[in-house]
C-alpha positions, 0 to 999 in steps of 0.5 A, a space after each residue: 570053450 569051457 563047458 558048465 553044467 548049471 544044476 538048479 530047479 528056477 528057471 529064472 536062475 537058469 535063464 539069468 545066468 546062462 545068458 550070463 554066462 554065455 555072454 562071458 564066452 562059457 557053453 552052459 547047459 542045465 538040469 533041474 534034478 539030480 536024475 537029470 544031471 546024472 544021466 546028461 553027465 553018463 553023455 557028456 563030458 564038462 569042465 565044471 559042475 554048479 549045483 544048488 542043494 534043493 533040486 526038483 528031484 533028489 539033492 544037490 548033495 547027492 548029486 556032488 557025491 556021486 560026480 566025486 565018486 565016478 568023475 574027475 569034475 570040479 563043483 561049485 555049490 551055488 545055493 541059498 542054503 548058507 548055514 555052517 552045516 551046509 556049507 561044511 557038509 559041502 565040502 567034506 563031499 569034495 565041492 571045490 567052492 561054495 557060495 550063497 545066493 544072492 551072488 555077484 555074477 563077475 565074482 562068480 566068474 572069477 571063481 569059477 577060473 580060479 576053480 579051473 586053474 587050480 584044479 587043472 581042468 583048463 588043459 594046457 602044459 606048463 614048462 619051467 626048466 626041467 619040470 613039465 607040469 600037464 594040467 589035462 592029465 594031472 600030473 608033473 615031470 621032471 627031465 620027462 619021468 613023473 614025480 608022483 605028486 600026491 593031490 596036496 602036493 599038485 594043487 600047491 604046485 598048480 597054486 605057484 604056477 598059476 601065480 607066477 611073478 607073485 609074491 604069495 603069502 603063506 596065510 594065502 597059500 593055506 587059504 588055497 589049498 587047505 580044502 584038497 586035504 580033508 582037514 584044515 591046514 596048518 601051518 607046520 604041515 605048509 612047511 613040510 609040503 612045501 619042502 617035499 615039493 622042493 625036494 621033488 621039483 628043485 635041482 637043489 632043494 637046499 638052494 631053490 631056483 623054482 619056488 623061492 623065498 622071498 623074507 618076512 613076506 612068502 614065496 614066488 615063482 617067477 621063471 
């Protein structure tokens, strides 16, 4: 069962959305405050963190910071603050996503599995031909010698696996994996990365039999 540590200061959010949220068959448990976060993180392990900005103590910014530096945990923000500074601020302190309030609970789901499935933090292996990709320990295989991804290179390869039969598109794939870089994405540097990733991943990088092209629409996946 996927573990959620919900970090939020109104008990009606609380209560809301982890009936909510149990009922979609995900353990929640909450803290109000960044000390009590922290210290229920130092006990517990979790898959995924959603953190709203004002707390009864300290910040939620704080608190991102600090789950970035000493753990390997996706966070979501999950917030009234909506302006750009937030939002920006946000993610250059890592947060994996943000999303204003008032929010669509089903969506939130849906991002919180995308989330998890990106940043490989639903344990499981994946296997295509000679490649052996293992989302727990975060790192890919081929013929059983690691490939040394860097993190770009893991989440597109995770973004392709977890879409495999799709078609995906290249604004799509810069809209995925633009964030894990620390700047924006452009479209000159999804060429380069994906080649380096073909040169890593394919028997023949010239002639891929892993990540395909599909012309005048993107790539796909589909062993």
């Amino acid at each position: 069962m996927t573990k959620i540590l919900l970090v939020e200061d109104d008990s009606l959010i609380v209560s809301n959305l982890t009936e909510f949220l149990s009922s979609e068959g995900f353990f929640v448990k909450s803290a109000s405050g960044q000390k009590g976060a922290l210290e229920i993180l130092e006990r517990e392990k979790f898959d995924i963190v959603l953190l709203d900005i004002s707390l009864s103590d300290g910040n939620g910014f704080a608190v991102c910071s600090a789950i970035k530096e000493n753990y390997s945990l996706p966070v979501i923000f999950l917030t009234a603050s909506g302006d750009e500074y937030s939002t920006v601020t946000g993610f250059n302190l890592g947060a994996d996503d943000y999303i204003s309030k008032p929010f669509r609970p089903r969506e939130l789901v849906m991002r919180i599995k995308n989330i998890l499935r990106l940043t490989g933090n639903i344990g499981t292996v994946i296997k295509i031909e000679n490649l052996e990709v293992d989302t727990e320990k975060g790192i890919a295989l081929k013929n059983g010698k690691d490939l040394y991804l860097s993190a770009l290179e893991y989440r597109l390869l995770l973004v392709f696996l977890n879409n495999r039969g799709s078609v995906l598109s290249r604004a799509y794939l810069l809209e995925a994996i633009w964030d894990i870089a620390g700047e924006f994405v452009n479209d000159n540097t999804l060429t380069v990365y994906i080649k380096r990733l073909r040169e890593k991943i394919e028997s023949d990088p010239q002639n891929p039999e892993i990540i395909k092209t599909i012309r005048g629409l993107g790539y796909k996946v589909e062993l």
